[in-house]
N, C-alpha and C positions, 0 to 999 in steps of 0.2 A: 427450634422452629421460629422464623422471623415472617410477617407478613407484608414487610415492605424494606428494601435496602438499598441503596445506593449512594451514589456521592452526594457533599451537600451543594453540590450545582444543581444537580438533576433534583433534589427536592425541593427544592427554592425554585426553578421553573416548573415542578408540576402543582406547585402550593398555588404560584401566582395563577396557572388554568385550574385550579380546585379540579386536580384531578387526584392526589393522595388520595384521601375518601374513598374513591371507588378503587383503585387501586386495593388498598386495602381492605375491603367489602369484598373486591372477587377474590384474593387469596386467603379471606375468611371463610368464606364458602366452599370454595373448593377444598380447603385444609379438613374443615372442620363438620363440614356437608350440612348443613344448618343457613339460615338465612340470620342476616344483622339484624338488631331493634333499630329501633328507630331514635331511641337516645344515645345509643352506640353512636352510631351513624353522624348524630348532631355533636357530640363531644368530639370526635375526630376531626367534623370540618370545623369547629370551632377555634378549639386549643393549637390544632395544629398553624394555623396562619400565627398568632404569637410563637410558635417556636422557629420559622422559618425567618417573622421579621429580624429576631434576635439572633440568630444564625448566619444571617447576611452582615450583620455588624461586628460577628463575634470570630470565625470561621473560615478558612481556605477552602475554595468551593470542590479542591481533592479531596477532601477527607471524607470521611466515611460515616454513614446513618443508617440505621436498623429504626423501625418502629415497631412497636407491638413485637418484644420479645419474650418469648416461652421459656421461662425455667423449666431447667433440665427437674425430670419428677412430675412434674406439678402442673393444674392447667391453669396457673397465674400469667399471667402477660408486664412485664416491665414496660412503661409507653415509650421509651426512647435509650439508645444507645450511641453516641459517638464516637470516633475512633482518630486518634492524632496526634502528636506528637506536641509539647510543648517547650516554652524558655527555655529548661534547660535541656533540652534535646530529648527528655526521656520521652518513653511513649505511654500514652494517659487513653483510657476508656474513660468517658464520662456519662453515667447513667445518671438519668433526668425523667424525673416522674412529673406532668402536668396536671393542676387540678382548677378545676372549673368554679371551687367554691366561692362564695362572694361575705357569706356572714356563718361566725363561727361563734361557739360558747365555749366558757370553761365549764368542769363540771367535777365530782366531787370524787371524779377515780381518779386517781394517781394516773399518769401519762398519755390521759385518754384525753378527748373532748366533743363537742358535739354539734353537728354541722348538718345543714338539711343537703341530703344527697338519697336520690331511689324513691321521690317526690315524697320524703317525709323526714322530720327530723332524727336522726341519729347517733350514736353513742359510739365513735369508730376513735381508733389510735392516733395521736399526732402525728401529720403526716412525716414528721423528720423522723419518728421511731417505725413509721411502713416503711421510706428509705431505707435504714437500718439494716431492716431483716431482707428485703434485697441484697443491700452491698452483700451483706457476711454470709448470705447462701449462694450467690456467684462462686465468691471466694472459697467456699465449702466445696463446690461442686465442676467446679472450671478448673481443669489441672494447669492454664495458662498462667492462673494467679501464683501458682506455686513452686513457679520455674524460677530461678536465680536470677532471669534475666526478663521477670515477669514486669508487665507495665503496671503503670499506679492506676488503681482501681478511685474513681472518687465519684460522690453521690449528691445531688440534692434536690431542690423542689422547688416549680415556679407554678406559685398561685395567683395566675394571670388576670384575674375579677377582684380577684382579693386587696382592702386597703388598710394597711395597718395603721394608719391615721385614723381612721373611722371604726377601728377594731384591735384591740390587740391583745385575743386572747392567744394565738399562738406563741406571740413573745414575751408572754409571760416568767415569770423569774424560775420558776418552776424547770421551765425548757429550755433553757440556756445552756444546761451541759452538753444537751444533745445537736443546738445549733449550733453552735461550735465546729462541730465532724457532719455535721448532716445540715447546710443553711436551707434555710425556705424565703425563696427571693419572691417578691410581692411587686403589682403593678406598678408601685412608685422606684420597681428597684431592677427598672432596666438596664439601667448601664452597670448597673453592679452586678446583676449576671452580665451582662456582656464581657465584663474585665475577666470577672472570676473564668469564661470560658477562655479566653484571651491566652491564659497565662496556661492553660491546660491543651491551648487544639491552635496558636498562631502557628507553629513549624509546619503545619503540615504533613505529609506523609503519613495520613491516614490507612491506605490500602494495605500499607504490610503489617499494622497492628489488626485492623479486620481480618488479615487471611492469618494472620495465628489463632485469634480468635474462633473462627470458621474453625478451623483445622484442631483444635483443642480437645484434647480426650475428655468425656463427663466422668468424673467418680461416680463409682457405684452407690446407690441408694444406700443409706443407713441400717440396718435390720433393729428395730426398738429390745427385743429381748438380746440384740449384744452387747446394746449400750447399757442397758438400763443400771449394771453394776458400777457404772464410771458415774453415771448422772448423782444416782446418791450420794456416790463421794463428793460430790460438788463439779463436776468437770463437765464443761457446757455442751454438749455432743450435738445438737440439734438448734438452730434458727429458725425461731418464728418468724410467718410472715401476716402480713393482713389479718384477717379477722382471729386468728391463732392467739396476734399478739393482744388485741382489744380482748379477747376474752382473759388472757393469761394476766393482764393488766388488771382485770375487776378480780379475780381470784387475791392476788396479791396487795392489792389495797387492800381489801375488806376485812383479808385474814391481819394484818399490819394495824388495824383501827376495830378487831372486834372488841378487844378490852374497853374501848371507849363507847361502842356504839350502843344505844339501849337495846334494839330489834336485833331477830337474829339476820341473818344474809342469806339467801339461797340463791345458788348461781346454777343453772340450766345449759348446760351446752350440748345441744344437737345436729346432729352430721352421719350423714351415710360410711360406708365402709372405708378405708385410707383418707378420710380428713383430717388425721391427726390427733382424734380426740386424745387413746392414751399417750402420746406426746405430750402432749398439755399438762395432762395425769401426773405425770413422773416427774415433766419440768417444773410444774409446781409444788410438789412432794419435795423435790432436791433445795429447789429456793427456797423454804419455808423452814424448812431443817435449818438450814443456814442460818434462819434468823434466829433460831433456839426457840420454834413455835411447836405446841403438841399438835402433831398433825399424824393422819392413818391413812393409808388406801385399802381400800376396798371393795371385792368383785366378790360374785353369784357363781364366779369360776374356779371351779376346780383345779384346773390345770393352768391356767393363767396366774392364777396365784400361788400356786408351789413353785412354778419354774421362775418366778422372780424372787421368790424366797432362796431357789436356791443360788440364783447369778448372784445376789444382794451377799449373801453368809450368811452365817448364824448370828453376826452383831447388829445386822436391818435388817434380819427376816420379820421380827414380831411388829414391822411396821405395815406390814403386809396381813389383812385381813378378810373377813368375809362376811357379808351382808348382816348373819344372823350371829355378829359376835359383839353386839351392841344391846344387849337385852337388858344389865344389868348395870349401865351407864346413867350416872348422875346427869339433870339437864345442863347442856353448856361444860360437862365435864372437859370434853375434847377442843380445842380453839378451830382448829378444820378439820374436817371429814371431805375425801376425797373419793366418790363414788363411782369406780371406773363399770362401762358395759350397766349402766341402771336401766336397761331393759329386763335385765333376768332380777329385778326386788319380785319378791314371793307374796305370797297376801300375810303372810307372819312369818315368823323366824322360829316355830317349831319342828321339828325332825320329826320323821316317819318313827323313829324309835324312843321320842319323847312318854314315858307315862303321863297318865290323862291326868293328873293332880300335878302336870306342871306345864301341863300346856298352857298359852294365852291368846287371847284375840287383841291382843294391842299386835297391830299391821306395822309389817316391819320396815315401810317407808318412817311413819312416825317415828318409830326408833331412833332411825338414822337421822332424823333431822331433830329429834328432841336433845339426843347426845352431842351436837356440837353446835357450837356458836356464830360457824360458819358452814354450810353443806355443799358439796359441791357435786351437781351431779351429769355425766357423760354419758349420751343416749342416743339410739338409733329407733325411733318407730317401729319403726319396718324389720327390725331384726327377733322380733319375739315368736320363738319356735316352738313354743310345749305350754300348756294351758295352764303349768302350775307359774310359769313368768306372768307378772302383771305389769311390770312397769314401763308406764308412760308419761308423755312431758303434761299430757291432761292431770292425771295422777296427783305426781311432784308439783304442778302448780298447784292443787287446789288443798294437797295436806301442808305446803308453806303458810299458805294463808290461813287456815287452820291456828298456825303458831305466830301470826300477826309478823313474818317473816318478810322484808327487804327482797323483793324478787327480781333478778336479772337472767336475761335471757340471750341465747347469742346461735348463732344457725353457723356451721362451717361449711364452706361452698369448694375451698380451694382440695382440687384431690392429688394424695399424695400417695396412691397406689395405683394398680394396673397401666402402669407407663406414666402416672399421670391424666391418664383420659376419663373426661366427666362421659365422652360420650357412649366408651361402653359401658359404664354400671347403668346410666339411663339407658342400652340397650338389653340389657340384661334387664334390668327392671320392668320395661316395658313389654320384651317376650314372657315375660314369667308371666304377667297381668298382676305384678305387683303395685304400679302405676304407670298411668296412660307418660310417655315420654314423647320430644320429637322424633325421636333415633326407633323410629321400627326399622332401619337396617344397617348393620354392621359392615363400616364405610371401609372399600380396601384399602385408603390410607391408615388406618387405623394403627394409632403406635401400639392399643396390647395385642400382644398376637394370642389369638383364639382358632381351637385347633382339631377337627375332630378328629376318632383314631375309631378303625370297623373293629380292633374287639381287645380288650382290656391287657390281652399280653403284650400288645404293640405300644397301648399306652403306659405300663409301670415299665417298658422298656426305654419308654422317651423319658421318662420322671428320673432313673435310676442314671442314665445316661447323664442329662443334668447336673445330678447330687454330685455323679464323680466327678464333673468339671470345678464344683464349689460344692464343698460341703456342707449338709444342712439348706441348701438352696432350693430342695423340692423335697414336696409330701405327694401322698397321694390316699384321698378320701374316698369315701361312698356315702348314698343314702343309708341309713339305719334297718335295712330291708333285709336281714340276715342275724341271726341267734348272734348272740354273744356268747361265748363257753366260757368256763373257767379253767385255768392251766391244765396239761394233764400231773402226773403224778409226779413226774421228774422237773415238772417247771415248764417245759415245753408249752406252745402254744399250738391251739387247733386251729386248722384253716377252715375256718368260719364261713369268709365269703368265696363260697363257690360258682363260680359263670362256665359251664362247659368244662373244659379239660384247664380253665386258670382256679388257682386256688391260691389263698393266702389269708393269714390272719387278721384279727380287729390287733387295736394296741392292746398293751400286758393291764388284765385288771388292780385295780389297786389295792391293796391290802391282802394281793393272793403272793404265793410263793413262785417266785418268774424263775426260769433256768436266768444262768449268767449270761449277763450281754443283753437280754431283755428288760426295756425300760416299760413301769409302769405308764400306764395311759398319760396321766398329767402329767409327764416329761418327755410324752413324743415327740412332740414338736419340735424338746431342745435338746433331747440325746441324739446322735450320731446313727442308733440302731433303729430310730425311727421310722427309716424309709424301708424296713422291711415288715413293717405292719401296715396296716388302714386303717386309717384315722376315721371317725366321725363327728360329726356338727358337735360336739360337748368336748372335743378336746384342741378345736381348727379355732374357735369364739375366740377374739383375742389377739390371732396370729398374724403370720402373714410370712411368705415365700418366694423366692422371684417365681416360680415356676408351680403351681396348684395342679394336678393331675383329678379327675372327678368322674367317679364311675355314677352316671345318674340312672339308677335303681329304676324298680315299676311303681313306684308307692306314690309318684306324681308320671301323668302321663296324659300327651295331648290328641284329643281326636280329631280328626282332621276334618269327618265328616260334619259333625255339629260346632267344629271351631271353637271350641273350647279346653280348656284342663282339666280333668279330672283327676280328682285325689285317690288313692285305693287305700284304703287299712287295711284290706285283705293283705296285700304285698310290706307291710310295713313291720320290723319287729321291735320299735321302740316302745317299748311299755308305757313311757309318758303319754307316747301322742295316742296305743290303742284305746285306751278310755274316752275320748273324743268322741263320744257319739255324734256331735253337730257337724254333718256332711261338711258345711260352708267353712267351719271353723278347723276343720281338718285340712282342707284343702290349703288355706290360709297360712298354717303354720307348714305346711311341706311345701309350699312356694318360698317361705321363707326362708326355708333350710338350704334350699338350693341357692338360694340368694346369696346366702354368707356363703356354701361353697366354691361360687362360680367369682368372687370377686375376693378370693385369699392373695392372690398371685400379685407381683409386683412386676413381673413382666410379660408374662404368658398364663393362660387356663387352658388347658387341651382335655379332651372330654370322651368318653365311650356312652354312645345312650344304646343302652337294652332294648329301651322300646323305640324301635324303627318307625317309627309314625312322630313321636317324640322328633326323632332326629331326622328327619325328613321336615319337619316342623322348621328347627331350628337353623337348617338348612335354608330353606325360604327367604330367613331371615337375614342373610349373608348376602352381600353387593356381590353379583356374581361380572 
């Protein structure tokens, strides 16, 4: 998706009537059904006249300009694209990030620096390492770069306010490997981008590197549980971009300088569902090893962490742990702790089947943060389902400081699942009344496709239909609103969730004896025979599928007449959540549930609701 494209004549005449801007503002709006800020708004008419003066100097007014383009995935925006042919005939894209900065700091993370941007000052990547992670995910994800007769992709950055006379923390010694491949041309350094364009876009013949471009198949999104066996080997599978990189950037200083630093480090990274977090997780786990550092992941999942134990082998499984296997760890034993999903930390790391002369009340955040030198923890708010999870970024902040603990914090915005769209998990969010969003309605442009089905046979027949086009490509879940049985006698499984004349089982329990070909629960997601059980919230945490299938149960349901949700326990058979006595606190935790269900999917969630008032609800909510 591009929100502005044309030759660079026509931009260069509608720069000089400042009509870009709005150009751009109505196919944000429309695209994106949301109205521009008003700093939006001002960075566009601003930066945009430096790029047209230079343009005019630099550029045959045939060739070709995209502004504001949409990485395939993701809802990042690249601010500029050119397209044309240079000196030596070949044909050259040249992506060109604008920034508005005027005064920058160094600062004490490795590749980072610190710039007032979002009216306050901040801790963000150099801009030649954001470059970076653009070039190398085009190049990931654009099958044009991969053709034999593919154009030269080249990348840099003009910070147009910016004077490196009066400043020069970006060219620092530090950043010179990466200016090199990634320059960052500054106000005194017009003609030098102007050459540098010169030598990339003089021939001209722009339009037909554009229409390959246009015309270019996207590769398929990454799936994290198929890489993750490759990432620990060292083998780079995923590009960071923007704030992925800044955060991934302080993980890896701090853990690189804990031997030296006297405090310990606690690093916070929070983000809704497809930001990336376990990305970061695992890129950081793989870089770390490499350095020959003692470093661990570890989740509150069950099934998350056996099915990377088992893609890893038996040689990186014991790298792979769990929340409550830190009990008996010296302080600062571990140099990083890698805390993936730290919404489900427990209030201590006792087991239901602990005897009472070895239980403790040391709370198993402490744990986690007394046992390493650096902690690092990946967290969603909003994703906490069952009253025995406790953890929050409130939590994690305040047992850091506890330990006189170095605290960094970092929010991930950019999403990297259901098509890439922020706007439906904020539609989702906001139907559930998880929080107030702008999106109360699901816009028909919408890249995820969301899909209702009138009764659950139609829908595991769209799910199933899917899986056979790509294997492993769809699950299909439910609410916890039905018994879970244990195998029968021969291994077989009961069909548990019964809706009318459809029937079919939960996944295989774990430690019971499965007939062959049935995989236990924590390896539904990544056996093959998964898609003929039903999944629930304890074994989806974690995952993700192009396609999510979600039978929503009566255990949440909306009334129309008093406009509200109501929670049912009556309807619900998760043991965790029936204890709940607190109405409000029930209700809370089964909004949530459906939260992680309705936002598993990387390209589609298609849905059955039971209760017709529910789906009549949700219906409403749909741009008709």
């Amino acid at each position: 998706m591009k929100l502005y494209s044309g030759t660079i004549g026509q931009f260069v005449q509608d720069a000089m009537q400042n009509e870009v801007a709005d150009k751009i503002r109505e196919s944000f709006e429309s695209y994106y059904g949301r109205r521009v800020g008003l700093s939006e708004m001002t960075s566009w008419t601003n930066s945009l006249q430096f790029l047209k003066n230079v343009l005019e100097s630099s550029s045959p007014s045939e060739n070709m300009i995209v502004l504001e383009y949409e990485l395939p995935y993701t809802t990042q925006r690249i601010d500029c694209l050119i397209f044309g042919k240079g000196d030596n005939e070949r044909g050259n894209v040249l992506l060109l990030e604008l920034k508005q900065w005027e005064k920058v700091k160094d600062c004490d993370i490795d590749e980072n620096v610190v710039t007032f941007v979002g009216g306050r000052e901040r801790m963000v990547s150099h801009p030649a390492y954001q470059v970076k992670g653009y070039h190398f995910y085009l190049e990931d994800f654009m099958q044009i770069f991969q053709e034999n007769t593919a154009p030269n992709l080249s990348s840099c950055v003009y910070c147009h306010n910016y004077s490196k006379n009066k400043n020069g923390a970006l060219f620092l010694p530090k950043f010179q490997k990466v200016l090199q491949d990634f320059p960052v041309f500054t106000k005194e350094d017009f003609e030098k981008l102007s050459d540098f364009l010169k030598k990339k876009l003089s021939k001209g013949q722009g339009l037909e590197i554009f229409n390959r471009f246009n015309e270019s198949n996207i590769s398929p999104s990454k799936k994290l549980v198929e890489v993750a066996g490759s990432m620990i080997k060292g083998q780079k599978m995923f590009n960071l971009i923007d704030e992925q990189i800044t955060a991934n950037n302080t993980i890896v200083d701090r853990a690189k300088k804990c031997s030296k630093l006297k405090t310990k480090s606690v690093v916070i990274i929070r983000g809704g569902p497809g930001t990336g977090k376990s990305v970061i997780a695992l890129n950081a786990l793989a870089e770390l090893l490499g350095k020959g550092m003692t470093v661990f992941h570890a989740t509150g999942s069950a099934a998350f962490t056996r099915t990377l134990r088992k893609i890893v082998g038996s040689r990186a499984d014991k790298l792979f742990k769990y929340f409550n296997s830190f009990t008996k760890h010296n302080e600062n034993e571990i140099n990083v702790l890698i805390c993936d999903e730290a919404h489900r930390i427990r209030k201590t790391s006792d087991s239901r089947y602990a005897r009472k002369e070895e239980r403790s009340d040391i709370p198993q955040v402490d744990e986690l943060i007394k046992a390493a030198k650096v902690s690092i923890f990946f967290i969603d708010d909003y994703q906490v389902v069952t009253p025995q999870e406790i953890g929050t970024t409130k939590l994690l902040r305040e047992t850091a400081k506890k330990f006189n603990a170095e605290i960094f914090e970092f929010e991930l915005q950019t999403q990297f699942r259901c098509s890439g769209s922020d706007g439906y998990l904020n539609w989702v969010d906001n139907t559930l009344g998880v929080r107030e969003t702008a999106n109360t309605q699901l816009t028909k442009g919408e890249k995820m496709e969301f899909k209702i089905f009138d009764s659950p046979k139609a829908l595991y027949a769209a799910i199933k239909q899917k899986n056979l086009e790509k294997q492993n490509s769809a699950r299909l879940v439910a609410g916890f609103c039905w018994p879970w049985s244990d195998p029968r006698p021969d291994g077989s499984l009961v069909d548990d969730v019964v809706i009318g004349d459809f029937k079919m089982p939960w996944e295989g329990k774990t430690g019971k004896k499965l007939a062959k070909g049935i995989p236990e629960a924590p390896l539904w997601a990544f056996d093959p025979n998964g898609v003929n059980q039903i999944g629930c919230i304890y074994t989806i945490q974690g995952f993700e599928f192009e396609y999510v299938g979600v039978i929503f149960a009566k255990d949440l349901t909306y009334d129309l007449a008093a406009k509200k949700w109501v929670g049912k326990r009556e309807n619900s058979s998760d043991p965790k959540l029936k204890r709940e006595k607190d109405e409000e606190k029930f209700l809370n935790y089964v909004k949530s549930i459906y939260r992680v269900l309705l936002t598993r999917g990387m390209k589609g969630c298609y849905v059955h609701f039971m209760d017709k008032n529910t789906e009549a609800f949700f219906k409403s909510k749909l741009q008709q």
